[in-house]
Wavefront OBJ file of the C-alpha trace (Angstrom):
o trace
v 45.847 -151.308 -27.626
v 43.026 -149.501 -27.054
v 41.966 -146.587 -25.002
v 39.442 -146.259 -21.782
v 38.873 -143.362 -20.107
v 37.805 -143.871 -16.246
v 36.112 -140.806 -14.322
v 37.958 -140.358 -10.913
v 35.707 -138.029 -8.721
v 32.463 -136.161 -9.114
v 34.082 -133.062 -9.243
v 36.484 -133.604 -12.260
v 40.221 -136.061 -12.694
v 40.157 -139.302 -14.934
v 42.479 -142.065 -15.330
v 43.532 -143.375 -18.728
v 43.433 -146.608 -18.641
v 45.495 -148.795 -21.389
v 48.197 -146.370 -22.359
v 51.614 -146.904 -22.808
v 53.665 -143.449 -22.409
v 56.747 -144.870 -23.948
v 54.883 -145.005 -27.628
v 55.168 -140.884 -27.420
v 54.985 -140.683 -31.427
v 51.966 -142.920 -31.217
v 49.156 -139.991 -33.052
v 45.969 -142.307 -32.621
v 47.259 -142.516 -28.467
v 47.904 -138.958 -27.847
v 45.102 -137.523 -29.454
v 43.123 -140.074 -26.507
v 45.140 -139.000 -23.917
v 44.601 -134.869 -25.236
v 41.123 -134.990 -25.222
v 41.278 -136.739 -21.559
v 43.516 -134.010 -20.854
v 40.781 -131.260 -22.222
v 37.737 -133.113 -20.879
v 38.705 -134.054 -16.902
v 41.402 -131.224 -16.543
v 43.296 -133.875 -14.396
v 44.432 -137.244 -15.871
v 46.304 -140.157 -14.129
v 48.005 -143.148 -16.260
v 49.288 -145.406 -13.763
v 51.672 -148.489 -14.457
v 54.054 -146.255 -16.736
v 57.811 -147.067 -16.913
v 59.100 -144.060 -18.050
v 63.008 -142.732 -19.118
v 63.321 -139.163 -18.909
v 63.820 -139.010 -22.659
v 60.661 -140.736 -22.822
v 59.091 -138.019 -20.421
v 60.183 -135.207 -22.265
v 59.311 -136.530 -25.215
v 55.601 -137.130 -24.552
v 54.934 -133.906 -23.105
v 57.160 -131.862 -25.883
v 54.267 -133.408 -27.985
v 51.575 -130.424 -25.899
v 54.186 -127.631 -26.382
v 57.356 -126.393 -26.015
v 58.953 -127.124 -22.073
v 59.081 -125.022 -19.828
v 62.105 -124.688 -16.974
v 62.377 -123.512 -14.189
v 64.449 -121.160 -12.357
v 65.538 -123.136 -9.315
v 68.265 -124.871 -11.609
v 70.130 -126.613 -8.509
v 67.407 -128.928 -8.997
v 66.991 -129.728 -12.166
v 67.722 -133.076 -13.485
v 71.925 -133.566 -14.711
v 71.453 -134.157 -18.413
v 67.963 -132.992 -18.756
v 67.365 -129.642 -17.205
v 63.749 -130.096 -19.134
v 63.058 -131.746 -15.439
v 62.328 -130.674 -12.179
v 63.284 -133.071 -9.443
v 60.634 -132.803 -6.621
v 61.930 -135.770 -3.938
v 63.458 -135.804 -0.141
v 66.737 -137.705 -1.358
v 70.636 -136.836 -0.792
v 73.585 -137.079 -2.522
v 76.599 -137.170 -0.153
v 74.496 -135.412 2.360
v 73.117 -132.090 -0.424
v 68.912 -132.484 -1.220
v 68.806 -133.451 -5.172
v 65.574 -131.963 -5.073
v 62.697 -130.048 -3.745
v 61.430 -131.793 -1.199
v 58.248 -129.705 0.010
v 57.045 -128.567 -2.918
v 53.517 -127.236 -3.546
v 52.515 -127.282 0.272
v 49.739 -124.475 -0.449
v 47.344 -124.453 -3.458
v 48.654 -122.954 -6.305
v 49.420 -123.620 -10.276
v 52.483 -123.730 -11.392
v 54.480 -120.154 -12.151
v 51.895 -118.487 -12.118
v 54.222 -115.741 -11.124
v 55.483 -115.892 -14.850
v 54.172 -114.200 -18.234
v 53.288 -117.345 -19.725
v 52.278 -119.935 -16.979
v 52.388 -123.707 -18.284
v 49.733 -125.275 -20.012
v 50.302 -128.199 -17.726
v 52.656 -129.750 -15.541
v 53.554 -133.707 -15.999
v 54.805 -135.881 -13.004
v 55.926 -139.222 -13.108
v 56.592 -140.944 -9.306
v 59.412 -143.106 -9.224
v 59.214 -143.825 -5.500
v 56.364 -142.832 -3.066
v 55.640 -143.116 0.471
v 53.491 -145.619 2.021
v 51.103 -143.493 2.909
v 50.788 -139.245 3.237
v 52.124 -137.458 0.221
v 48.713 -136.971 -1.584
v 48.159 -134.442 -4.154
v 44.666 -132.628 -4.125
v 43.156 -130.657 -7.243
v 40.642 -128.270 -7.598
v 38.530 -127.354 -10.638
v 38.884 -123.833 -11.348
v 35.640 -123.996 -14.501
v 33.073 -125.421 -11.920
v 34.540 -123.413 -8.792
v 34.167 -120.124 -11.691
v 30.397 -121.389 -12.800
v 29.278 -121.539 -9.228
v 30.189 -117.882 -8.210
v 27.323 -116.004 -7.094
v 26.917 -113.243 -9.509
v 27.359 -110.245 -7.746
v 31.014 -111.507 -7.277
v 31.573 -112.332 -10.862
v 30.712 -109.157 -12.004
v 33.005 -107.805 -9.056
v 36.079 -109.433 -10.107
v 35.047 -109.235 -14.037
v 37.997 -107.357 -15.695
v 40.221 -106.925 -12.456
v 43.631 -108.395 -12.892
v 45.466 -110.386 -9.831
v 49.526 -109.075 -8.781
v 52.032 -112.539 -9.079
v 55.171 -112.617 -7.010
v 57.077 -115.744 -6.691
v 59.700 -114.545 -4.160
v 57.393 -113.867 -1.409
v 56.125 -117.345 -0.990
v 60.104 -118.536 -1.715
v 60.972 -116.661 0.994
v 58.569 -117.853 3.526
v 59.129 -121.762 2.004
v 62.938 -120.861 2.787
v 62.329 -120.206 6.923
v 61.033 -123.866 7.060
v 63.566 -125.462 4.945
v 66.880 -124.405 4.582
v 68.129 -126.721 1.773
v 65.961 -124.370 -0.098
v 68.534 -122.065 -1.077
v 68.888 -118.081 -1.295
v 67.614 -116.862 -4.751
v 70.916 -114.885 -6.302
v 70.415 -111.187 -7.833
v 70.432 -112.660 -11.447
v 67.309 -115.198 -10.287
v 65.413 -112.277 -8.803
v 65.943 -109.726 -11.632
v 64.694 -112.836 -13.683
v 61.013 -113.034 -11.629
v 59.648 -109.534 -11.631
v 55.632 -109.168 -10.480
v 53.561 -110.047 -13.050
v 49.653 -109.498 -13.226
v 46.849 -112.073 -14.672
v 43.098 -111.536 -15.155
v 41.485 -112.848 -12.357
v 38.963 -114.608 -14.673
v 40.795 -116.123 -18.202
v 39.572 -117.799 -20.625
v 40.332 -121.458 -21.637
v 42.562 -121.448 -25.174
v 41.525 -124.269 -26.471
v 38.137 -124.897 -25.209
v 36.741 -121.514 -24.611
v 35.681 -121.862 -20.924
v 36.065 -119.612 -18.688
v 38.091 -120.366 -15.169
v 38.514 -118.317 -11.304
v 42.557 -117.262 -11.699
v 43.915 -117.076 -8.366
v 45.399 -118.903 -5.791
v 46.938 -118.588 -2.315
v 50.681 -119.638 -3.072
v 51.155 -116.679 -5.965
v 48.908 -114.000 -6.291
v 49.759 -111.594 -3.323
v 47.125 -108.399 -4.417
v 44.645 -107.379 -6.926
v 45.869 -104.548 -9.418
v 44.675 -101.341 -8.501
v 42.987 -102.098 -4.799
v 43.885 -101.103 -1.865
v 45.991 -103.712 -0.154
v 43.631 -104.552 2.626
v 40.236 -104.767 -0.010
v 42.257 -107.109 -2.013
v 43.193 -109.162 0.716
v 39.738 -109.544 1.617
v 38.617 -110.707 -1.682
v 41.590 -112.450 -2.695
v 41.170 -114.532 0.833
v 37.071 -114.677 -0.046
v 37.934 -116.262 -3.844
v 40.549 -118.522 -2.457
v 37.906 -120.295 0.311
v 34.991 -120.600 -2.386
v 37.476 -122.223 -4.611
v 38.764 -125.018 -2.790
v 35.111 -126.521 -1.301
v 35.110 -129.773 -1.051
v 32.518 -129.803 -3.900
v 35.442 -128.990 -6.628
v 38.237 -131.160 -5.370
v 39.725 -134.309 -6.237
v 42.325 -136.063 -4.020
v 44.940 -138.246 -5.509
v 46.497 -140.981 -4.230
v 49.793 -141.982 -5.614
v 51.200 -145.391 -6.577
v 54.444 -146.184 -8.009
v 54.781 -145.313 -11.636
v 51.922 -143.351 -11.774
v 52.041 -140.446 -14.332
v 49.879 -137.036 -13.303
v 49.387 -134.492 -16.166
v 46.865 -131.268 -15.054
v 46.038 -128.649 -16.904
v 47.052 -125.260 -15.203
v 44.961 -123.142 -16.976
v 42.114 -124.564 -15.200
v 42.987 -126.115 -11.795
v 44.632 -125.876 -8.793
v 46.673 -128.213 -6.900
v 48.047 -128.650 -3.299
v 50.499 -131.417 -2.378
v 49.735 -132.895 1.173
v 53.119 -133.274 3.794
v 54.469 -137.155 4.485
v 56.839 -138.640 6.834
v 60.275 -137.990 6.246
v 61.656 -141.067 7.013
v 60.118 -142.073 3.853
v 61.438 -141.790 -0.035
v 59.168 -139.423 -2.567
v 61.026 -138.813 -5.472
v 59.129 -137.135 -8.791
v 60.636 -136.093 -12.221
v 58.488 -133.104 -13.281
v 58.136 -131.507 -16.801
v 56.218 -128.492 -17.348
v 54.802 -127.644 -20.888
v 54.692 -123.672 -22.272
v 51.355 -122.256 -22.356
v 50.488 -118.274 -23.499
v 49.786 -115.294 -21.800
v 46.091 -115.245 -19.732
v 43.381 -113.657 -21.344
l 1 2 3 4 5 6 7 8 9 10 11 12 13 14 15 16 17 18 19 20 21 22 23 24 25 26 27 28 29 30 31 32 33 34 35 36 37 38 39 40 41 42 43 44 45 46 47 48 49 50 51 52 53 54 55 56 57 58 59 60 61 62 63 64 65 66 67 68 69 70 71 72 73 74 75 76 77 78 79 80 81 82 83 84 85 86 87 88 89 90 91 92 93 94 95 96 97 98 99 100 101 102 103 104 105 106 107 108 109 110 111 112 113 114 115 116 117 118 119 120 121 122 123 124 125 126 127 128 129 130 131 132 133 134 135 136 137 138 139 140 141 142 143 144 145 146 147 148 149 150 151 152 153 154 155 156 157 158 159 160 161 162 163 164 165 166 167 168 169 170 171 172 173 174 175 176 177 178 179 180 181 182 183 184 185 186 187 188 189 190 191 192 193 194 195 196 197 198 199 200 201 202 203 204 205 206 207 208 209 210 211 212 213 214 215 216 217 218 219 220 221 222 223 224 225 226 227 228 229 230 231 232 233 234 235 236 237 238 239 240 241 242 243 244 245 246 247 248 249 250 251 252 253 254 255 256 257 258 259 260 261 262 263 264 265 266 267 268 269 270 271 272 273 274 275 276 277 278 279 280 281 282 283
């Protein structure tokens, strides 16, 4: 079957079209689907029906995977996956059901952030629920270059419990992190500019939900610029929105955008298996 690759926005995204997720060991497919992946930073391949073995299986083909350390929620049998969805079982959440209400990439807050994060939607809502991206390469390119020379070599503070705790005041199925999942998530620090592994490029490395100071600034000065870089990134100009369907299968690359999922009615089902794959320390 072959292989089309469909721009989504101006700004980057792309939908593979003609895929079929379930051939994971497929070579000629996957090296398609990894150069969609390198090229648009965002790629969508709707109409999937995909097992979780399937799932894992696909994206253990980028890398090693990647948990994560709110373990309530990961999937019985495969604790490769995150469950991201508003359902109950016998009145407990089986998942997270606001996640990724700010823009952010995912753990950041960690040594080694993912490469990417995969998510397959096995029920949606009719309408709300949208996930919007931002391209961290053209949002870097466009700086002005007084302020790329200002944030050249400066390195941004990561702490994941902060934003936990604040998530935790608005929903309480959220629960408390224990002293074992704390010692576990110590601050971390990233450049504030890094450096694409595989295709050299160069990205902004921030964003609102994780990086709480810049190393060595006074709290207040890196507030200001932290708040200054976190405006410029998200313009319109370097976003893409996506709307969901059933089945659809979202794979971004986290070492070069940012992401922000919009709120939906809660009367409604949204229930998402995600996988995240291993990436390396930010340079």
């Amino acid at each position: 079957m072959a292989i089309d690759v469909k721009s989504l926005s101006d700004a980057f995204g792309a939908e593979v079209i003609g895929a079929d997720l379930s051939r994971w060991d497929d070579d000629e497919q996957f090296r398609c689907i990894h150069d969609a992946f390198l090229n648009y930073g965002v790629i969508a391949i709707r109409n999937q029906d995909m097992t979780p073995d399937a799932q894992i299986a696909f994206a253990g083909r980028f890398g090693n995977l990647q948990g994560h350390v709110l373990k309530k929620f990961l999937l019985p049998e495969h604790p490769e996956i995150l469950v991201l969805s508003n359902r109950r079982d016998k009145g407990e959440p089986i998942g997270i059901a606001d996640a990724g209400r700010h823009w952010h990439t995912d753990m950041s807050y960690t040594e080694r952030p993912p490469l990417g994060s995969m998510l397959y939607a096995h029920e949606i809502p009719p309408e709300g629920g949208d996930t919007l991206f931002a391209n961290l390469h053209a949002a870097y390119d466009a700086l002005p270059e007084a302020l790329k020379d200002r944030i050249s070599g400066l390195k941004g503070v990561y702490d994941y419990t902060r934003d936990y705790e604040k998530a935790r005041k608005k929903n309480p199925d959220r629960p408390p992190l224990s002293e074992a999942q704390l010692a576990s998530l110590p601050k971390v620090e990233h450049p504030m500019v890094r450096t694409h592994p595989e295709t050299g490029r160069k990205a902004l490395y921030v964003n609102e939900g994780h990086t709480t100071g810049v190393a060595g600034m006074a709290e207040e000065e890196g507030r200001a610029l932290l708040s200054e870089l976190f405006e410029f990134s998200t313009r319109p100009e370097f976003t893409y929105r996506h709307k969901w369907q059933r089945h659809d299968v979202l794979f971004w690359d986290n070492r070069r955008a940012l992401h922000h999922a919009l709120p939906y009615d809660q009367q409604y089902t949204r229930h998402m298996h995600r996988v995240t794959v291993a990436g390396d320390i930010p340079v």
